[in-house]
C-alpha positions, 0 to 999 in steps of 0.5 A: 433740210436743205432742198436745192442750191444755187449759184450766184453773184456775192452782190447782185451787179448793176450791169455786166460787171466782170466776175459777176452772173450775167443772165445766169452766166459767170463772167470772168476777163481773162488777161493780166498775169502778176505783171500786169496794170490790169484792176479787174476783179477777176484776178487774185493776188498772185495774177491769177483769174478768180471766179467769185460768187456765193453758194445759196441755200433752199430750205423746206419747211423750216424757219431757220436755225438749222444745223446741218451735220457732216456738211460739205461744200465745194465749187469746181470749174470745168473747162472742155473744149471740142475740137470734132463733133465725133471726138468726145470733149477734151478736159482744158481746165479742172479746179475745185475749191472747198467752201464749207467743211464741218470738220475743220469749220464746224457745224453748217448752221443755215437760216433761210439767208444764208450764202457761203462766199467762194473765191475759185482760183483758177490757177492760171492769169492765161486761159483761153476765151470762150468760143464756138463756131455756129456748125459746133466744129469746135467749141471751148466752154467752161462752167462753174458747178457746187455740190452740198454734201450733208447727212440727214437721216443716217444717209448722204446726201448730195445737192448740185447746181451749175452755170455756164462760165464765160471767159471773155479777152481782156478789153485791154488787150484787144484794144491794143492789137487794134492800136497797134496795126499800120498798113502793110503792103504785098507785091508780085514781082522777081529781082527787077524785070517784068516777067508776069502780064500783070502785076500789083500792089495791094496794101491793107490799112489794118491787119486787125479790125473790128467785127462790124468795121471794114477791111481797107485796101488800096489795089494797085494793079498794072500790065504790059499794054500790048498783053492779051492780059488785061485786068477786068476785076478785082475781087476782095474777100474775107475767108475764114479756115480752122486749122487743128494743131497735132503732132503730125502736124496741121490739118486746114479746112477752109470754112467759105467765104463771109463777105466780099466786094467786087470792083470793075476795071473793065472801063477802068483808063489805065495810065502808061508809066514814065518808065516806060510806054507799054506798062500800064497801071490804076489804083482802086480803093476797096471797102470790105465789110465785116459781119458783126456776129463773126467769131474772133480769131482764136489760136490754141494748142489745139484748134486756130480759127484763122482769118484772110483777106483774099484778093483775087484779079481776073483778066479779060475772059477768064472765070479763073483768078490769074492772082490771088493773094491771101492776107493773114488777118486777125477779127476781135469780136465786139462782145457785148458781155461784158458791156464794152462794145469798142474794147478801151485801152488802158493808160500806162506810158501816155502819163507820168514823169517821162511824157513829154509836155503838150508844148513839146508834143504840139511842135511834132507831127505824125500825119492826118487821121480820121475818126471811125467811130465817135467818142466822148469821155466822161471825165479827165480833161486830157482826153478828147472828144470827137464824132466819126468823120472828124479829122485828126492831126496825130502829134504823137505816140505812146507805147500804151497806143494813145496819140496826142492829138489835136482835132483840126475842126475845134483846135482842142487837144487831147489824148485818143485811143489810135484805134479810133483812127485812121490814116486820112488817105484811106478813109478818102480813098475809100469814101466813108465819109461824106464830110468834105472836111476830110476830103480836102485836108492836106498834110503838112510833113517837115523835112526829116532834118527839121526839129519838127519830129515825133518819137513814138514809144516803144509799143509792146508786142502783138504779132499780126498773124497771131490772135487775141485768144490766149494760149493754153500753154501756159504751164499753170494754164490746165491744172487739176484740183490738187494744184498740179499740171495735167496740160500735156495729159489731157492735150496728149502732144507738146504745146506749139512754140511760144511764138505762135500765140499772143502771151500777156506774160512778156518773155523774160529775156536772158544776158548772154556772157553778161555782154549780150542782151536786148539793151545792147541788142537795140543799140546795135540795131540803132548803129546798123540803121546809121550803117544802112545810110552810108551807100550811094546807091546811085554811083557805084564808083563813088560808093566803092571810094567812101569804103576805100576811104573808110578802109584806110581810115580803119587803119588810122583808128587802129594806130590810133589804138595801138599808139594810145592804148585808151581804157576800153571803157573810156575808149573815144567813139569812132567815126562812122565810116570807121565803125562800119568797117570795124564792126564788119572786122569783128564779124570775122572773129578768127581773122580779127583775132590773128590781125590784133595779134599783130596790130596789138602784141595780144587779143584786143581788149576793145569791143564796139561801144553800142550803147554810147554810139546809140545814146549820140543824138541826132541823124548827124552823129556828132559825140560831144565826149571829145571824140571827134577832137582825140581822132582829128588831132591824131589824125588830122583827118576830119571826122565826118566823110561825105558818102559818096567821097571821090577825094584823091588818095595817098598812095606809097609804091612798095618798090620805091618808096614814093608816096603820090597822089591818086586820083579816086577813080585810079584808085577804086579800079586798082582796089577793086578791079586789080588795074595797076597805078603807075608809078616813076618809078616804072614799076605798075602796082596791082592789088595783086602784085602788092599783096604779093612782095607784102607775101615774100617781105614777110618771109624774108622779115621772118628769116631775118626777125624771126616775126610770124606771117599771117595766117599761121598765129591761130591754133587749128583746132580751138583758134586761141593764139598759139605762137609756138606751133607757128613758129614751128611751121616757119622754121621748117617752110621758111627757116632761110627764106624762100629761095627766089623771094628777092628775085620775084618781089624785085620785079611788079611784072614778075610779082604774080600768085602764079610765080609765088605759088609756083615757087613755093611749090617747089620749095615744098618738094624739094624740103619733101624730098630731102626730108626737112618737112617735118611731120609737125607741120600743120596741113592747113598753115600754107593754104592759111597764109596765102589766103591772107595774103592774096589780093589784099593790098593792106596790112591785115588778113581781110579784104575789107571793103568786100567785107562790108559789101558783103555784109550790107545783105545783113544790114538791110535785112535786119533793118529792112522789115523781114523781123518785126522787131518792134513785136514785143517779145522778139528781142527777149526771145531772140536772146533766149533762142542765141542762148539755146543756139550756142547750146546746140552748137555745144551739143553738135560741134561738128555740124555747120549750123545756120542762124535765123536772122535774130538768132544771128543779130544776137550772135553778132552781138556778141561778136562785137565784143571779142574779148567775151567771145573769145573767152566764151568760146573756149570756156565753153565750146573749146574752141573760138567760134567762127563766123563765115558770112561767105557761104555758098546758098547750096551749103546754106540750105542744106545745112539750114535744114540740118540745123532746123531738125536739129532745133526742133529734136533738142527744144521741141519746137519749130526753129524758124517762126517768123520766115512765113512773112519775110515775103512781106513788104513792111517799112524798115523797122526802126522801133523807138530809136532817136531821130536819126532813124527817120534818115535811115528809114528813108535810105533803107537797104533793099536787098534780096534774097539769095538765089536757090535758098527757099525764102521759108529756110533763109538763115541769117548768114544765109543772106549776107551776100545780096543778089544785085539789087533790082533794075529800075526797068519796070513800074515802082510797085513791081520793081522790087522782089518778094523777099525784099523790104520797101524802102521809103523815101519820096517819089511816084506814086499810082498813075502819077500821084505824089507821095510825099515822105512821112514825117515820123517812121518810128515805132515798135509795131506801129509804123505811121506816116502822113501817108501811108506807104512810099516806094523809091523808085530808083532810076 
């Protein structure tokens, strides 16, 4: 009969083939998932990993030809994972599958050849790899076992056998999260001046390595000469730590230090700054090897092996660090069992009907690379080859992280991998090769206005502080062999957020109220780059009169509406300036609301055309629909404005009618510092006495028209348009006027607020007192009208060149860098988590939630189209949803907190994911947007973030007022505070090195320039 069993491959594999036996282990290549291009082996027709073998039989002493009755045979997978060498292991995965049933197949008929075939599904495409740390801390194994049930002689019998099963990442995918790094930068530093004796800038070439290759960084280190302080040395080290996941929350150990390099300032000449002569700086490039037999980064539900790049300064005569900065980073191990030793990427978008044509790629330029390691392909004559140390020219970039690229040497051209290459200024800085080839290349960087520009596509989604291995959160990832999922059971506590894992899945994003998704989310990214460019940063007085311009241009395009009334489809798309201040109108949804009431007899129907605006190519903006004709011919206003604008205003005095030329800088200071203009007349007209007599003329037009003020159209209670109950209030304030309104607004000496308020609280006791005030009246109608009146010169309820003050915070944040929107799943998730916050919002009327930032790129999304968010907040909120972007920071972190516990109580979930890096540097982000993005990029808001609001709990609306921007009183690498992104441009660099501007600044997760890393330095 049958004397033992084993396992092993249904085809003895040449090589170590994926799902094969490898020195009797199963290997399988976890990664694909249904969507995925992935052909491995290893996945079955639903995407989920396959474990494929046969099951052999031993027979003793017979020939063959034996039936074998009542034969069972079944191969199950084990996964166990041990997270303390005290606690027993944790069941990760348990399957099993039936090869051979007597019952249902008949009799088990063996020869001394016979193997059954089995195909194990493992009900999941995600699991996590195998992994072990050398001290046994923690392990995740799997194995593979079959068991032979059969009878002889009236008794069961039961053969067993087993293997080890190796679950290894997908090539594919750890090759993308090497494509997919571009340097990142950390400083020190506050809001502009010079409070610590020494201070730097460290940035890592990559985030992402190898084991076996080398971290690289450049350190740029600087101090106040006349300072006890001096740097002596700098040290950079790779640390790793393992963090156990539980529902108390996370517990770390550090695990030592695995390699480090030390490099002597002590004779180092330090070079004085032109900004100033007693600061002084030096630049140091540092090589960091990384052991090649290093575990890789590993994230689960239950343990993370994290890795950090640490730099440590010391100062002269200290043994303690005086800065350590840590660098979140991720090691992929070269594994070798699979026989791939450098993980290849696979072609996806770098093919096919949509990739440029090598005379169009030729014509681009990205910058100058060097090659890490050699390659050379074994088929497909649009690769190219190369040996490490050649110098390429990258021309351009596919999302699949390809490059098109032509090798400087031989001149040929060809496709390569970007994970083979390496910025040109790092790779000489840190001397790794000796070629002078790539010593003396320079860089050939056209003007960002020339045609010479690449667009890089759209790369998907891997988070740098995340890790290759898989998560297993996955609801199909833990699965028991009836099919159901056991995943909470045997972890014993919910699954981390989605976000702090890499998923091969994508999010599948959702359409909110059909007019908020991730199409119209990108284009209104799109518009707020345009917007970002339109400040003269440099002269206040000029970038006051370009919004005051705006402004009144705002209110053309609102004639222009009113007078045309155009469907809002084939609506003409705006000036920019004026959808700056449009955009900014519709932030403020209850005052926009009341304001097209009066504007339009009704709510307007018009909502921000995002994606025809996005679909405008070129950094000039210039729609070739008719645009710009329908609005000069209206107007008889050019389309374009210059920034910076100082041309004279119109300007009508309400006393007397005349209408006189102002000069800009009269008139900015009237806007927006109350000083009067003169006019003929005698009379002096101040923001303040102007918005005044518009105050008492309304009352006394509501007297004689009966027609509502300001301020009382909008139901207090739902914010829907309720002309009944303001007409109510009128009647009982102002059914005869006011009774000194003539004689105050005769006067613009005598127009004050004080006189207005005072009179009208006379007006309010002596209606009290012979009891005319009806118990009817709305509390909140006065103080709503005088707050849309006071100190507002124009026609509406909003100040709005104080509003688009305001809301350049929120510009520069959005296209600044603090949300890696180029990180594959941060936009659908975004839409998912809008979706979630209107559903708290719903579930707690009454508390004052504080969005996220992508939380709140949605929420303005959607406030863009206010005929959908007036609907859907009445529909399903009851009430019009406002939007305040002028809070206080206390209010804002209290409430932030609030809303945070909140979150977490009704999704089981942290709220904020992202924050722990928005102290981070990074280039603006600009994903995969036209041409024009590449001015915004180099024009990028800097801003900071609001003074008292932790930087971990910052909320969206929660950094719409900028602080005052950095002074440039110090050296460029400390002139900027932690919480603000690095704008890029051209200018300085250490110790007097020009920096020339990047040519291409575009891509989702992949920014790269023909130098690296560009700071403004503003004067």
């Amino acid at each position: 009969m049958i004397e033992a069993i084993e396992l092993a491959p249904a085809v003895q594999p040449s090589s170590a083939a994926p799902g094969g036996l490898v020195g009797h282990r199963f290997v399988v290549e976890t990664g694909g998932g249904p969507e995925s291009t992935h052909s491995s082996p290893d996945l079955g027709p639903a995407g989920n990993l396959i474990v494929s073998g046969v099951v052999r039989f031993i027979l003793g002493g017979f020939g063959g030809g034996v039936q074998v009755p009542d034969a069972t045979v079944k191969v199950s997978v084990i996964g166990t994972a041990v997270t303390s060498p005290d606690a027993p292991p944790k069941r990760v995965l348990s399957v099993a599958q039936t090869v051979y049933n007597s019952v249902a197949d008949g009799p088990l008929i063996l020869k001394r050849s016979t193997e059954l075939k089995f195909a194990v599904d493992l009900k999941s495409a995600l699991l996590p790899p195998s992994f072990a740390l050398p001290d046994g801390l923690v392990s995740i194994q799997y194995s593979i076992s079959a068991e032979c049930a059969f009878m002889q002689d009236g008794a069961k019998v039961v053969r067993e056998c087993s293997a080890p099963l190796v679950i290894v990442a997908d090539s594919a995918l750890r090759a993308l999260v090497l494509a997919v790094q571009s340097p990142v930068s950390l400083a020190n530093g506050d809001d502009g001046y010079m409070t610590e004796s020494v201070n730097y800038i460290v940035t890592l070439a990559r985030r992402s390595v190898l084991a076996g290759d080398n971290f690289l960084a450049e350190v740029n280190v600087g101090f106040l000469t006349g300072s006890n302080q001096r740097a002596e040395r700098l040290s950079l080290s790779l640390c790793s730590r393992l963090v156990m996941h539980s529902p108390d929350g996370d517990v770390s150990k550090d695990l030592g230090t695995l390699s480090s390099v030390t490099e002597s300032l002590a004779d180092q000449s330090f070079n004085a700054l032109s900004l100033s002569d007693t600061e002084s700086e030096t630049t140091k490039f540092l090589k960091l090897p990384v052991p090649a037999t290093l575990p890789s980064s590993i994230e689960t539900s239950l343990f993370s092996h994290q890795y950090v790049v640490r730099l440590e300064i010391f100062v002269m005569g200290k043994q303690i660090p005086a800065v350590v900065v840590d660098f979140p980073v991720v090691v992929i191990d070269a594994d070798t069992t699979i026989g791939i030793v450098t993980p290849q990427l696979m072609r996806s978008t770098s093919i096919g009907p949509d990739t440029p044509s090598r005379e169009a790629m030729e014509q681009n330029f990205v910058g100058n690379f060097v090659a890490l390691r050699n390659f050379s392909h074994d088929g497909g004559d649009d690769l190219l080859s190369f040996s490490a140390g050649d110098a390429i020219i990258v021309k351009e970039i596919f999302s699949d992280g390809f490059a098109y690229c032509k090798h400087k040497s031989s001149g040929e051209s060809g496709y390569v991998q970007m994970h083979y290459l390496m910025e040109e200024s790092f790779v000489t800085g840190c001397k790794l090769f000796a070629s002078s080839e790539t010593v003396t290349t320079t860089s050939r960087v056209p003007d960002l206005d020339s045609p010479e520009q690449s667009v890089i596509r759209t790369l998907p989604s891997t988070s740098p502080a995340s890790t290759l291995a898989r998560s297993v959160n996955d609801r199909n990832s833990l699965t028991s062999s009836d099919g159901k999922s056991n995943s909470m059971k045997m972890f014993g506590w919910q699954k981390k957020a989605a976000s702090s894992v890499i998923s091969l899945k994508p999010v599948v994003p959702v359409t909110v109220d059909s007019v908020v998704d991730v199409e119209t989310a990108i284009a209104h990214l799109g518009l707020l780059h345009r917007f970002s460019v339109l400040e003269m940063k440099e002269n206040q007085l000029a970038d006051w009169s370009y919004l005051c311009h705006a402004e009144q241009r705002y209110l053309m395009w609102l004639d222009l509406l009113r007078e045309t009334r155009p469907l809002p489809d084939e609506l003409p798309l705006p000036p920019l300036d004026v959808a700056l201040v449009w955009h900014t109108h519709m932030l403020n949804p209850l005052r926009y609301l009341e304001d097209c009431y009066f504007i339009f007899g009704d709510a307007s129907v018009y909502y921000m055309p995002f994606k025809r605006m996005h679909d405008v190519p070129g950094p000039k903006y210039d729609p070739a629909d008719g645009s710009q004709e329908v609005w000069s011919s209206f107007t008889g206003e050019p389309f374009h404005i210059p920034v910076g604008d100082m041309s004279p205003f119109n300007f009508r005095c309400p006393w007397c009618g005349n209408t006189f030329v102002v000069e800009a800088d009269l008139f900015v200071t009237f806007r927006m510092k109350d000083v009067a203009i003169p006019c003929s007349c005698g009379h002096h007209c101040s923001a303040e006495n102007i918005s005044a007599k518009r105050f008492l003329s309304d009352i006394e037009r509501f007297r004689l028209e009966r027609r509502l003020l300001l301020g009382t159209v909008l139901d207090e209670n739902t914010g829907e348009i309720n002309t009944s109950k303001a007409h109510q209030d009128l009647v009982v304030l102002f059914s005869d006027g006011l009774p000194a309104g003539a004689s105050i607004a005769s006067q613009s000496s005598y127009c004050t607020w004080l006189t207005v308020e005072k009179e009208l609280s006379e007006h309010v006791k002596k209606l009290r007192a012979g009891k005319s005030l009806s118990s009817k009246l709305r509390k909140s109608s006065i103080a709503k009208m005088i707050r849309s009146y006071q100190n507002i010169p124009i026609p509406l309820s909003i100040d709005l060149v104080a509003a688009v003050i305001r809301q350049r915070g929120f510009t520069g944040k959005m296209v600044g860098g603090i949300v890696d929107w180029g990180e594959r799943d941060a936009l659908p998730r975004a839409t998912i988590r809008y979706r979630n916050f209107l559903g708290l919002m719903k579930k707690e009327p009454r508390v004052f939630l504080v969005p996220t930032l992508d939380v709140d790129l949605m929420w303005h999304t959607h406030q863009c189209h206010p005929a959908n968010y007036q609907a859907y907040g009445l529909r399903e909120m009851k009430r019009i949803i406002n939007h305040d972007d002028n809070v206080e920071a206390a209010i804002l972190t209290t409430s932030f907190d609030q809303t945070a516990k909140l979150w977490k109580k009704a999704y089981k979930e942290r709220y904020s994911f992202q924050m722990e890096e928005a102290k981070w540097f990074r280039r603006p982000a600009t994903l995969a947007y036209p041409a024009y993005m590449q001015t915004a990029a180099a024009n990028a808001v800097t801003v900071t973030r609001p003074t008292g609001v932790p930087l971990d709990q910052a909320g969206g609306c929660g950094i719409h007022n900028p602080t005052p921007p950095p002074v440039a009183n110090r050296r460029s690498l400390a002139a900027y505070p932690i919480g603000a992104p690095v704008a890029v441009g051209t200018g300085a660099g250490a110790a007097g090195a020009s920096r020339a501007r990047p040519a291409v600044l575009t891509a989702r997760a992949f920014i790269l320039g023909a130098t690296g890393r560009t700071i403004i330095r503003r004067r």
